[in-house]
C-alpha positions as CSV (number, residue, x, y, z in Angstrom):
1,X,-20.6,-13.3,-9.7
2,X,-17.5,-11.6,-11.2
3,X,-18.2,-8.0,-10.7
4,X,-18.8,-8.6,-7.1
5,X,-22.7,-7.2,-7.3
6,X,-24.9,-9.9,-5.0
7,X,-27.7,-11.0,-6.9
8,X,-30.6,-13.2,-5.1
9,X,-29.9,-15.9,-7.6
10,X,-28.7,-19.1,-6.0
11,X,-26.0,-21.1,-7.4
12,X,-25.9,-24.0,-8.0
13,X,-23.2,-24.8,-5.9
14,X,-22.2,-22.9,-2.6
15,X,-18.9,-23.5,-3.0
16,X,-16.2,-19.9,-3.8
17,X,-13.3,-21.0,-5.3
18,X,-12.9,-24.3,-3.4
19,X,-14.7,-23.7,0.0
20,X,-15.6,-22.0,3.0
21,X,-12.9,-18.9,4.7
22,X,-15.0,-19.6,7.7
23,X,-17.4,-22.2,9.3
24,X,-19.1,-21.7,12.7
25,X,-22.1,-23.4,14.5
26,X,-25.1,-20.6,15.0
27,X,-25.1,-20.6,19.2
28,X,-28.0,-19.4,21.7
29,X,-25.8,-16.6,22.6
30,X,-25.5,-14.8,19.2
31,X,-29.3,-13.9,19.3
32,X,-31.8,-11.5,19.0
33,X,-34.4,-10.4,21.4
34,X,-36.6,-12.2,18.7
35,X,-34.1,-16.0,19.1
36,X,-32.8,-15.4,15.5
37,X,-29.4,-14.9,15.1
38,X,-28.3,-11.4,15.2
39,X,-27.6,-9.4,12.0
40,X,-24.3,-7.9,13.7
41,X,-22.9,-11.1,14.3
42,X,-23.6,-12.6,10.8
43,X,-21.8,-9.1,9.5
44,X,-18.8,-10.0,11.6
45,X,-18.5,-13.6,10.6
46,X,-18.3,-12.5,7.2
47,X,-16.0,-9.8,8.2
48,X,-13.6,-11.9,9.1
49,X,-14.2,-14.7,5.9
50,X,-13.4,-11.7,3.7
51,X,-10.7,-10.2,5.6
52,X,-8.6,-13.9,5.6
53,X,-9.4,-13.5,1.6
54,X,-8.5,-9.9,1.8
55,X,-5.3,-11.1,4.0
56,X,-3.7,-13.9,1.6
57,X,-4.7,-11.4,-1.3
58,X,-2.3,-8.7,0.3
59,X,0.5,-11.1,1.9
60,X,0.0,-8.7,5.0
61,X,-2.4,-6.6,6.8
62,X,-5.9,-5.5,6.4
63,X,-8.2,-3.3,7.5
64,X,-11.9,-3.3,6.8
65,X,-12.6,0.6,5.2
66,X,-16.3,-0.3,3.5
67,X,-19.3,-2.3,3.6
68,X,-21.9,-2.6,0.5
69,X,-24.6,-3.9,-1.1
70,X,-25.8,-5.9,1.9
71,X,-28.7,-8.1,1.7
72,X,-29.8,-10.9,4.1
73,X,-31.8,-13.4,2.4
74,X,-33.0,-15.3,4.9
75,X,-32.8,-15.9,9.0
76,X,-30.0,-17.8,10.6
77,X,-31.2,-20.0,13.1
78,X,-29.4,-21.7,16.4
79,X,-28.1,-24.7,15.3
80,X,-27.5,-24.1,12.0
81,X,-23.8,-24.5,10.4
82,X,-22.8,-21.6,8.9
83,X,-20.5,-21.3,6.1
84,X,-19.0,-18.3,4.7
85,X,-17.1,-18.3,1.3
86,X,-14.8,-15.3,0.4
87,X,-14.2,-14.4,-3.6
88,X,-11.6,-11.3,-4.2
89,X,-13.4,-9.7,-6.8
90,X,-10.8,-6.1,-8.0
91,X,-7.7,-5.2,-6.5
92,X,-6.4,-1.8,-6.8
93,X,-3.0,-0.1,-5.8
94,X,-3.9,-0.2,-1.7
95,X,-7.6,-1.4,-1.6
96,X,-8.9,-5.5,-2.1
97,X,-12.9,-5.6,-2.7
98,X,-14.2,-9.0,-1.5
99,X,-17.8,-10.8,-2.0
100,X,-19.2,-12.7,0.7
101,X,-21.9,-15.1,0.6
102,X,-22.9,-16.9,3.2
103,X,-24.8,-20.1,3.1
104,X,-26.2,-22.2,6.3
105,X,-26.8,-25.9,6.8
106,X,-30.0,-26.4,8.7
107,X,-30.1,-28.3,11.9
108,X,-33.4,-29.7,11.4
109,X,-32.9,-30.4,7.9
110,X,-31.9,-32.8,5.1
111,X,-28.8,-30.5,5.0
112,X,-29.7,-28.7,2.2
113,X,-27.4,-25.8,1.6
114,X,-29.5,-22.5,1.8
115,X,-28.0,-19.1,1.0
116,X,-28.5,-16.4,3.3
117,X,-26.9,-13.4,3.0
118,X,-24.3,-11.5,0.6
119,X,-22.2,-8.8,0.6
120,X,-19.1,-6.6,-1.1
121,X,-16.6,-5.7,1.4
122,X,-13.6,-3.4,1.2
123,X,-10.6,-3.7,2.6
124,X,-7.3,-1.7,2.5
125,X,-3.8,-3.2,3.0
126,X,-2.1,-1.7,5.7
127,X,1.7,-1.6,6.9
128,X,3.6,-2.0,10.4
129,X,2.9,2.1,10.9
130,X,-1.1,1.2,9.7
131,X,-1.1,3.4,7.3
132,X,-1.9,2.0,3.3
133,X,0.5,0.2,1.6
134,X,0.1,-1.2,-2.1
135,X,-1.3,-4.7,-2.6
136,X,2.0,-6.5,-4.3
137,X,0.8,-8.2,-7.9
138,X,0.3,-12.0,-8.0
């Protein structure tokens, strides 16, 4: 998982570096015209899980600038708990490349944890006058 490409392989474990960025419950609203949950809403939940990675990475500021190598697994359904773990994978001079996975917790289950989707996200670090400013070194 270092180099940030998503694989289909399931870990063992779900848990990135210690646990979730973000949890939410799946909700009737969030749906398709189908009743799954909407691909655009799964996209921003794990928007936001790599942008708070993104955020503590750069002690400031991000913007999201890219989106790649995105796969969905398998549908999220209402009900189900959704966990999204964030892993900072590279950090250049401005930019902070994140993977997301994003694993659910099935409502009708024995709460097996089942990954769903995976991503690589991009984000840039940005200053009061949003413009790129360079990611400080740990």
């Amino acid at each position: 998982m270092s180099d940030g490409t998503p694989t289909d392989q399931t870990p063992t474990h779900p848990d990135m570096e210690g646990g979730p960025a973000l949890r939410t419950i799946a909700m009737p609203a969030d749906t398709n015209p189908n009743g799954d949950i909407f691909g655009g809403w799964l996209l921003s939940q794990m928007d936001l899980a790599g942008g708070v990675a993104a955020l503590r990475r750069a002690g400031g500021r991000v913007a999201t600038v890219g989106i790649e190598a995105m796969t969905f697994h398998k549908p999220v359904y209402v009900g189900d708990e959704v966990s999204c773990f964030a892993h900072v994978t590279k950090v250049g001079r401005t930019s902070i490349r994140v993977r997301v996975e994003t694993w659910v917790r099935r409502q009708r289950s024995a709460g097996e944890a089942i990954k769903v989707t995976e991503g690589v996200f991009t984000y840039v670090a940005i200053g009061e006058d949003r413009r790129p400013r360079e990611v400080p070194p740990e």
